[in-house]
N, C-alpha and C positions, 0 to 999 in steps of 0.2 A: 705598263704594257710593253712586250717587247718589239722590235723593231732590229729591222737590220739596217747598216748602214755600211759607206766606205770610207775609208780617210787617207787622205791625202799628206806629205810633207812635201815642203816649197822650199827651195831656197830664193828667199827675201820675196816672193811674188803672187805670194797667195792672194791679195787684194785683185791684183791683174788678173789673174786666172777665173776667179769667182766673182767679178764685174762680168764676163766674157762667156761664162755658164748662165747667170743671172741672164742674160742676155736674149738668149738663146731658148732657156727652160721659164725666164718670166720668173714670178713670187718674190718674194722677201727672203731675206735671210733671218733666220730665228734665232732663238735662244737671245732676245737681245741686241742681234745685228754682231758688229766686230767685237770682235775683246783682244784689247793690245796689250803686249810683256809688260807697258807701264802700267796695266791694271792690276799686275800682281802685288798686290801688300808684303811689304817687306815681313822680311820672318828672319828672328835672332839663329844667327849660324851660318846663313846663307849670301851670296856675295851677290851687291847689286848688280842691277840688269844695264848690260853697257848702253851708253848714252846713242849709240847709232843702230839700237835691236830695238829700243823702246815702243817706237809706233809699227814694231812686224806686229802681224796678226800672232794672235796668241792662240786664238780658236774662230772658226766660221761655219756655218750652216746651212747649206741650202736644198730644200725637198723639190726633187727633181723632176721624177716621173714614179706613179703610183705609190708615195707615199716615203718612196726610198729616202734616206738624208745622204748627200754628199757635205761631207764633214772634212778641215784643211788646218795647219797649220803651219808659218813659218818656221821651219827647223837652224835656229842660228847657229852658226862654229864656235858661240864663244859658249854657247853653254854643252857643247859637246858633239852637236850631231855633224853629218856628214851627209849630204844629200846626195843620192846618187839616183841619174835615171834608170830603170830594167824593166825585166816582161815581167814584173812579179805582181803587177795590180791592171787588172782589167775593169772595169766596169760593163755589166752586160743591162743593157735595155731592151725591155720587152712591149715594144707600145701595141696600140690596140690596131691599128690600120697600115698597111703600106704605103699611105701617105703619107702619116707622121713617122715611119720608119724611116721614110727617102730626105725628110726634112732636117730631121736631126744629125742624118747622118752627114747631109753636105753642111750642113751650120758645120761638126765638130770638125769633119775632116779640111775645113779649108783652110791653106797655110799648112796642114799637118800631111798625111801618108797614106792615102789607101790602101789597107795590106789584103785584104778582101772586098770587090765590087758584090753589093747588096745583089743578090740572085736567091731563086725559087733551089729549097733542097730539099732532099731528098726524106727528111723529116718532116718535112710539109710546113717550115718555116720559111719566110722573107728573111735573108742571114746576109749580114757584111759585117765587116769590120774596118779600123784606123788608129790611126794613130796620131792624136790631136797636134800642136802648134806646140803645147806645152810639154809633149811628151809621153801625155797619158791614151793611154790604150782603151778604146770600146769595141764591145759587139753590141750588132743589134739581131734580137731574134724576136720576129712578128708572127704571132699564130692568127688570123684574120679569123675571128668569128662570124660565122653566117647566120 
């Protein structure tokens, strides 16, 4: 079945991050729960996972609102990556009420940035945006069904 999702890279704090969404959105995480770099089976050619990457998250999962998966992973330096924060990942949420659009959005934005206060537009959405504690960027656009 397809499905969309978004993913996330962490440097060393996706566990933090995804206790703090979990929190906020409720459910479980799936696929399993955690999966950490120690889970990966060694494989001939390839150089072990350093002794202070082991327990990052490898992979996380959590279905948020309407079925979406937010998806994360530790991005380590030793195996190559480089984390950087930018505007290049949004997440946009579309809940069913202005209630639950006002909720979520002061759960995510607290600690974090309001770049847009939730207001009535001109599209006939409930719309704001922020920008969370961790860095990461939401919108919310609510179409209230009558």
């Amino acid at each position: 079945m397809a499905r969309v999702s978004t993913y996330l890279n962490f440097h060393r704090n996706a566990e933090e991050v995804f206790n703090f969404y979990k929190s906020i959105f409720g459910g479980e995480f799936t696929s399993g729960g955690i999966a950490r770099f120690r889970d990966i089976p060694p494989a001939e050619g390839m150089p072990p996972i350093a002794d202070e990457d082991k327990d990052l998250v490898m992979h996380i999962e959590l279905p948020i609102l309407g079925g979406h998966l937010l998806m994360a992973t530790d991005a380590p330096e030793s195996m190559g990556f480089k984390v950087s924060h930018g505007n290049n990942v949004h997440i946009n949420l579309e809940p069913d009420t202005k209630a639950e659009t006002k909720r979520l959005f002061v759960a995510l934005s607290a600690g974090g940035k309001v770049t847009m206060e939730l207001q009535d537009m001109f599209w006939g959405a409930y719309y704001g945006s922020c920008t969370d504690k961790y860095g990461i960027q939401w919108m919310f656009n609510c179409v209230e069904k009558n």
